[in-house]
C-alpha positions, 0 to 999 in steps of 0.5 A: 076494233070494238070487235076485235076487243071481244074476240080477244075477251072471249078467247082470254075467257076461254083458256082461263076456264079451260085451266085445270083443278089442283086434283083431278079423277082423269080419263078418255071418252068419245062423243059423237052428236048427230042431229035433224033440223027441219025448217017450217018458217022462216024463223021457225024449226023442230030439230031431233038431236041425239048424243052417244057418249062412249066412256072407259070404265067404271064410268057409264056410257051416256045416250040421249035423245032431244026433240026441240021447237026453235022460234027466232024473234024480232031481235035475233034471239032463238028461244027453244023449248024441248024434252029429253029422255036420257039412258045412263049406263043400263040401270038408270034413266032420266027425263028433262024438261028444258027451256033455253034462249041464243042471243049474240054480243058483236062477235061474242055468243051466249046460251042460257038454258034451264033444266029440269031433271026428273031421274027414275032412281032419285026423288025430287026434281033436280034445278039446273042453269047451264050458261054458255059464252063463246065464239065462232072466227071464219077462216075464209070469206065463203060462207060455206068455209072452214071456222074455228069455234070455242066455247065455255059452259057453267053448269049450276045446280039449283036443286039436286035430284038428291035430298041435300046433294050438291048445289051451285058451280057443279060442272065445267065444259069446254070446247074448241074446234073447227066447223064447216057446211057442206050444203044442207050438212053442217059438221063440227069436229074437235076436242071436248072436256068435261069436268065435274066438280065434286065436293070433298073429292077430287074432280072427275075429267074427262077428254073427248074427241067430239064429232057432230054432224047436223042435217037440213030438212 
């Protein structure tokens, strides 16, 4: 019963934030996330992951590429440290540092990652905490069955790459879809969105078909 309570917590969570701002800046994207995981321990693995993130215009198409160290500690948590290099459209590029811990409530998921943000066409460091919470429900008993899955991410900026830009509540991410492993391959598919919450202009959102594909070493 306990779990069930948190199950529905997380699910009310979910649809509340999923709920849309009074003025909004709306268009279609395409997000397809490949990934590379090799085990070296039991408790330990290095994971390559990439993103393509394909945008109609004026916005700019977003690729990005992760190399992760993961480390499970004696209570389940995953902390993992890694390094990003990111390309915004053709003119601008961004590097970042990033420090992030897993860690689970019953049935409930969290991730908590902080960022920093060093974009070659801005001047100072940018400081950003990024909070995740959601779930994951089997929809059969095999281990390798279908699962629904959902999730809401904060995004809060601390420090802005930009002197006096936006800081605190900046963007919103929402997902929900399902997943499933077909031996050392690991899909998940469903639909992403995406809203940037701007200052004194209405919200940019965008929707996405998101496919990703994860594979073991």
């Amino acid at each position: 019963m306990h779990a069930l309570k948190l199950s529905l917590m997380a699910a009310g969570f979910l649809a509340l934030a999923a709920q849309p701002a009074i003025a909004q800046d709306e268009d279609a994207e395409l997000w397809f996330n490949p990934a590379f995981v090799k085990t070296i321990d039991d408790r330990t693995s290095v994971e390559l992951e990439t993103a393509q993130r394909l945008r109609a215009d004026p916005r700019l198409d977003t690729y990005f590429a992760r190399l992760w160290l993961n480390r499970e500690d004696g209570k389940g948590r995953e902390w993992s440290f890694g390094v990003e290099q990111r390309w915004n459209g053709p003119d601008e590029q961004e590097m970042r540092l990033l420090q992030q811990v897993g860690y689970d409530w019953g049935p409930v998921e969290f991730r908590t990652r902080l960022e920093q943000r060093f974009v070659d066409v801005d001047p100072q460091t940018g400081w950003r905490l990024r909070q995740r919470i959601g779930t994951t429900i089997p929809l059969s008993d095999g281990e390798d069955g279908w699962a629904v899955t959902g999730d809401v991410e904060l995004f809060v900026t601390l420090r802005n790459t930009e002197p006096g830009g936006q800081t605190g509540v900046t963007g919103l991410r929402t997902f929900v879809g399902f997943e499933r492993s077909f031996g050392r391959y690991d899909l998940s598919v469903g639909y992403l969105r995406q809203q940037d919450i701007r200052d004194g202009v209405e919200d940019r959102v965008g929707h996405a078909p998101f496919l990703g594909l994860t594979v073991n070493f």
